[in-house]
N, C-alpha and C positions, 0 to 999 in steps of 0.2 A: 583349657577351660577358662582359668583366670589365671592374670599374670599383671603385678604391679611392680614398675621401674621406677625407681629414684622417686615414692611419692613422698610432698610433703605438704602435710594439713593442720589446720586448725582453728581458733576462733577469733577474727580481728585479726590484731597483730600478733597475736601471740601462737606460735609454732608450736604446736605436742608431738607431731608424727615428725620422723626427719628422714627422709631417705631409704624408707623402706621399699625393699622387692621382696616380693613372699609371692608362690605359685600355689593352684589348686587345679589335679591334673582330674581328667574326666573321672565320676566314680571314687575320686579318694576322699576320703577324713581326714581333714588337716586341722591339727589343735590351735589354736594363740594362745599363751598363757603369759602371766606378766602379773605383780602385785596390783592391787588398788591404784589408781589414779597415771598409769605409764601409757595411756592412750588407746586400749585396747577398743571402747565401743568408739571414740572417734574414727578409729581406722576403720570399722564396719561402718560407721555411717557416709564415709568420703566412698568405699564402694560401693553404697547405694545411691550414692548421689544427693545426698542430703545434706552435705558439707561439700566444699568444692574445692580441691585441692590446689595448692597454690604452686605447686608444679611436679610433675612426673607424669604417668601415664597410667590408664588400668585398659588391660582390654579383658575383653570377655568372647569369646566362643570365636575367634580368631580376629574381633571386629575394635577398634576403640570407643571405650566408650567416656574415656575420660569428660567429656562436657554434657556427657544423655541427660536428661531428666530423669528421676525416679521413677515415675509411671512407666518410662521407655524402660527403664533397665528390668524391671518387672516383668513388664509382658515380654522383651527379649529371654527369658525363664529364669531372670532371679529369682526367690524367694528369700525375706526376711525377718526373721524376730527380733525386734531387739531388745535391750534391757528393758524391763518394765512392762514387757506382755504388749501396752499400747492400744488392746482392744478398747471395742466402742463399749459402754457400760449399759446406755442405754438402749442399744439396741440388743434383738434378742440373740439369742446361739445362731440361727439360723440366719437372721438378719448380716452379722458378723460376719458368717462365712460364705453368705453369697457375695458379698463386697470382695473375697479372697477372688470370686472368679473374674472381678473387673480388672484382672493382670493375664487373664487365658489370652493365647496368639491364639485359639480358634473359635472363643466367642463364645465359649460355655455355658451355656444359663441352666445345669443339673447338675450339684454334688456329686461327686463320684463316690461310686458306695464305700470303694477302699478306705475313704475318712471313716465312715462309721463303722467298719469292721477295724479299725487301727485303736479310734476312740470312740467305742461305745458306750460310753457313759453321755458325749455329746447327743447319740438319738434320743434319751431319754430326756436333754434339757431343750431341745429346739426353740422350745417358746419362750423360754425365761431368759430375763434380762440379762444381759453378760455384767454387768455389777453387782447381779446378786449370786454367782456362783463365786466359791473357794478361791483363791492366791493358785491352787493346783489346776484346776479345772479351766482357770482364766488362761493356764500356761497351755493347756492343752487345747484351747481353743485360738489362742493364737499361732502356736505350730499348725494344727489344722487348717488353718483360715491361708497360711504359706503355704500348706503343701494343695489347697483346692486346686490351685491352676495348672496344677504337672510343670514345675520347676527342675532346671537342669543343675542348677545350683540354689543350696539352701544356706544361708548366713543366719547363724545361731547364735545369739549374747547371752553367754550364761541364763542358759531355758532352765538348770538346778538351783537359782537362786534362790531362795528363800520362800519352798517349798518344801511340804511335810514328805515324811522319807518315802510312803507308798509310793506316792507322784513319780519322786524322782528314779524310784525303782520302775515305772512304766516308761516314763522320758526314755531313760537309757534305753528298754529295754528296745523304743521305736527308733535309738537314731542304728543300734547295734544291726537290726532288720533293714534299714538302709545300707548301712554298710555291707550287708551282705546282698544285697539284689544289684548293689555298684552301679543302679541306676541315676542316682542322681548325687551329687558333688556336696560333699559338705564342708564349710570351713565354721568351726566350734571354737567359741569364747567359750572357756572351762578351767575352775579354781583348783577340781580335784583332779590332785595328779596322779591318785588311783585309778580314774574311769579314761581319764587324758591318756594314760599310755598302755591302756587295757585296749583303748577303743581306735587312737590314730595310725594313719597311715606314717603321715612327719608332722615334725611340730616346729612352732615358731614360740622363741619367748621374746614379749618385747620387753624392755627394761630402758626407762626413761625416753622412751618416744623412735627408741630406733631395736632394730634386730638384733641382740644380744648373742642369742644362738638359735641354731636350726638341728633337724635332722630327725633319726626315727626312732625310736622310744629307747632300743639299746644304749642309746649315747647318751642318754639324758641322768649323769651322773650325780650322786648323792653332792659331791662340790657345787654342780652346775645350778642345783636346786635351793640349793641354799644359801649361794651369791645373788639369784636372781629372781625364785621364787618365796622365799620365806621372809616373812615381814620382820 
């Protein structure tokens, strides 16, 4: 599904990512976790193609896509959130998420109803300006607005971030229903390492810009947490 070789990125001259290979095989939840500032939303944004990596490879769905444009790796079925929601404010819910369908390979111009049975609190705001709903609801609208176009892969930046508990009690509860339909690929930036090895298939920590360790939730030991994840 996804497979990154020896990338390495970052801004100007200055390298954050170094060398990293991290895989996301069809259908699985694969975590990144890593303290504050070791690279984590840079490396999801060089595989969206919004940073350009200064060498290695990423391919996607057996194809390279190392130099695609963003738009291209979209409508190839990325889907991505990243820090910060990034929705339009001014425009409405609905305005918002018809924009998600300008990444469909078959040209979508109707919601599919599965968003509003996922997030139905979004049916009730269609009209209203996406600036004026909640830090939660903004989160739910940009998940939404990724999943409008049937993505084969979903790239998630910490979607719990600084969001009231309910939210993030519903977040989980929609990526937990992906993981279980293993229809569509997720790789999750996430701080907590209770939901992190409740919910992945394997995980990656990065620590200071490269792959500290890998593997699946059993291996992720009380030392390994605390060398690599505790601030």
């Amino acid at each position: 599904m996804l497979k990154l070789q020896s990338i390495e990125s970052g801004y100007g001259e200055s390298m954050v990512i170094r060398n990293v290979n991290l895989e996301v095989r069809p259908g699985q939840i694969v975590c990144l976790m890593g303290r504050n500032g070791v690279g984590k939303s840079t490396l999801m944004k060089s595989i969206m193609g919004l940073i350009k990596p200064r060498s290695g490879s990423i391919h996607y769905a057996d194809t390279e896509i190392t130099t695609s444009s963003p738009d291209r790796r979209a409508k190839s079925g990325i889907g991505y959130v990243p820090q910060g929601r990034e929705i339009f404010p001014q425009l409405t819910v609905e305005e918002n998420l018809l924009l998600g369908l300008e990444a469909s390979s078959d040209r979508r111009k109707k919601l599919p109803d599965t968003i509003f049975d996922t997030f139905p609190v979004l049916r009730q705001m269609l009209h209203r300006k996406g600036g004026d709903l909640s830090g939660g609801q903004q989160q739910q609208l940009a998940i939404a607005r990724a999943l409008a176009p049937g993505p084969k892969l979903l790239l998630l930046d910490e979607p719990m971030e600084g969001i009231q508990p309910s939210i993030v009690l519903e977040i989980e509860a929609i990526i937990e229903t992906i993981k279980r339909n293993r229809e569509i690929a997720v790789l999750l930036v996430e701080q907590s390492l209770e939901f992190a090895t409740s919910i992945a298939d394997y995980y990656y920590v990065l620590d200071r810009g490269t792959i500290a360790a890998e593997g699946k939730d059993e291996h992720l030991s009380e030392e390994l947490v605390r060398k690599h994840l505790t601030v």
